[in-house]
N, C-alpha and C positions, 0 to 999 in steps of 0.2 A: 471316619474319613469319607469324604463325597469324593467318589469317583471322579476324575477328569473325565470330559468330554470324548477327549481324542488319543486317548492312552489307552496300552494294551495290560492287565494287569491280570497274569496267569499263578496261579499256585502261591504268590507270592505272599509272606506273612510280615503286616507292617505294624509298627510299634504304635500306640497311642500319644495322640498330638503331634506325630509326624505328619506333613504337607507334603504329598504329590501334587506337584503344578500338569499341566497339560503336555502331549505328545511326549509322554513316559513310556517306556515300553521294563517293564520290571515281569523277571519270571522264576518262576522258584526261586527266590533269594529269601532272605531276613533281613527287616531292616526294624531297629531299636527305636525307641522313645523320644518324640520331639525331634525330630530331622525334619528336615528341609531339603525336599529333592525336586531340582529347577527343571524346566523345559528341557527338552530333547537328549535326556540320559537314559540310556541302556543300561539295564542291570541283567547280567545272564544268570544264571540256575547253578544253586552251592555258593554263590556270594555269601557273605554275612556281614552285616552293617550294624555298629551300636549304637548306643544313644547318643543326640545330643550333636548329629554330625551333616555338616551343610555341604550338599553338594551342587555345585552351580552347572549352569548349560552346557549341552553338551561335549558329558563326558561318558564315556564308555567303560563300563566295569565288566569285565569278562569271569566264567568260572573262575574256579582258586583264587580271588582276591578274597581277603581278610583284612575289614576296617575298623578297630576300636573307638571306646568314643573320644567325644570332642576333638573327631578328626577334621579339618576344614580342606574342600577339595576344590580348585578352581576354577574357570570355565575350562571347556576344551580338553583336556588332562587325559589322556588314554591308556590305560594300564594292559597289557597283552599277558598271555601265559604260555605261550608257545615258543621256544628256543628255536624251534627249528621250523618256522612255518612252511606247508606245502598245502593247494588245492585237493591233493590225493594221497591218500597211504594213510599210514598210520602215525599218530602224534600223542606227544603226552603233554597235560596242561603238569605247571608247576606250581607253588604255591607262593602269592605273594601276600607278605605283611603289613599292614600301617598300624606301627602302634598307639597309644592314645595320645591325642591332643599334639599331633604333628598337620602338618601346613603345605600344601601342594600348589605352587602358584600357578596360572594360567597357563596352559599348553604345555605344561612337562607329561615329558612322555616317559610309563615307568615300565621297564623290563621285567620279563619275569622271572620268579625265584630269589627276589631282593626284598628287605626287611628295611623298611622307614622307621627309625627309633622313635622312641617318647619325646614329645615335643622338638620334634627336626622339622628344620624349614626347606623345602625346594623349591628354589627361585624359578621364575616363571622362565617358560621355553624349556628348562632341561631338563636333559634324557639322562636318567637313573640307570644306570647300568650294573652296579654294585653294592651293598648292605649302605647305609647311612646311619652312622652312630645315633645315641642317642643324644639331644639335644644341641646335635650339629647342625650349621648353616651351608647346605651345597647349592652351587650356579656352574652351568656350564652345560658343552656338548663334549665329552661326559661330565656329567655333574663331578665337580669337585670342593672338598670344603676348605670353605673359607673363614671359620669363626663356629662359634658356640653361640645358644642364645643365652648362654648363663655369662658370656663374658660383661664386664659392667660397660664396656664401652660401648655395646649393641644394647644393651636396657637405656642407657641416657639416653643412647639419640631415638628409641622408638621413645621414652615418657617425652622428649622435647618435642618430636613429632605432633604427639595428640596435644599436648598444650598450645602448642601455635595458635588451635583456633577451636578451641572449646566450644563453642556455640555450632559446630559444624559434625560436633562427634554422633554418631548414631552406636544405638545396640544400649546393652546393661551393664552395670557397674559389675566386675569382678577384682578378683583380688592377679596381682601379676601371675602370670602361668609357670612360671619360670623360676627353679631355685635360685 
């Protein structure tokens, strides 16, 4: 991996054919195989990231996050570990989870000591306050769910989605993610 220019890159141990973009600041963490880490993300020290997991511009990953792979994170997205934040005194970080191949949209903000299940979607803007099953669909301030992505009425309309306009799809062929 070539170093970015303007990134800070301490202790950190990064997987093969993962991409650090510029003004990175990654420190003691792990990050796994083939990632994709965009502009202006923060990784603090004890993260662990696996393979295969794209994270877009500025988002912040503090201690105790745990991210498996084929996790997709979106811009903006700020994960905390602290219940009880204060400038002074003493604090304990907690530990959060993203299990594999789950989906954080744009600007959700996730609490800490909450567990994202396998293949769970959180719609953009919302704030995770509580575990999220696995392969549930949550939106909201607080996130709440609204659907599975195994139901067949959210599979038609995302395959009707990408057919619209074939000629427009970007990425690789895989097979549905989804039982």
């Amino acid at each position: 991996m070539k170093k970015p220019k303007y990134s800070i890159i301490k202790g950190a141990i990064i997987g093969e054919g993962t991409k650090v973009y510029d003004q990175v600041n990654l420190f003691y963490c792990k990050i796994g195989k083939n990632c994709k880490i965009d502009a202006f993300v923060y990784i603090e020290g004890g993260v662990e990231i696996g393979n295969n997991v794209k994270i877009r511009a500025f988002t912040f990953i503090p201690e105790g996050v745990k991210i498996e792979d084929d996790v997709f994170i979106g811009p903006r997205v700020t994960f905390t570990n602290d219940k009880y934040p204060r400038a002074r005194g003493k604090w304990r970080p907690l530990t959060t989870l993203v299990r594999k191949g789950a989906s954080i949209g744009a600007g959700a903000i996730i609490l800490p000591g909450v567990t994202i299940g396998q293949y769970a979607i959180v719609g953009a803007g919302s704030v995770v306050t509580e575990d999220v099953e696995d392969y549930a669909i949550v939106v909201g301030v607080p996130a709440r769910k609204i659907g599975y992505v195994t139901d067949e009425k959210f599979k038609t309309k995302v395959k009707r989605f990408l057919e619209e306009a074939p000629n427009e799809l970007r990425g690789e062929d895989a097979e549905w993610p989804w039982p």
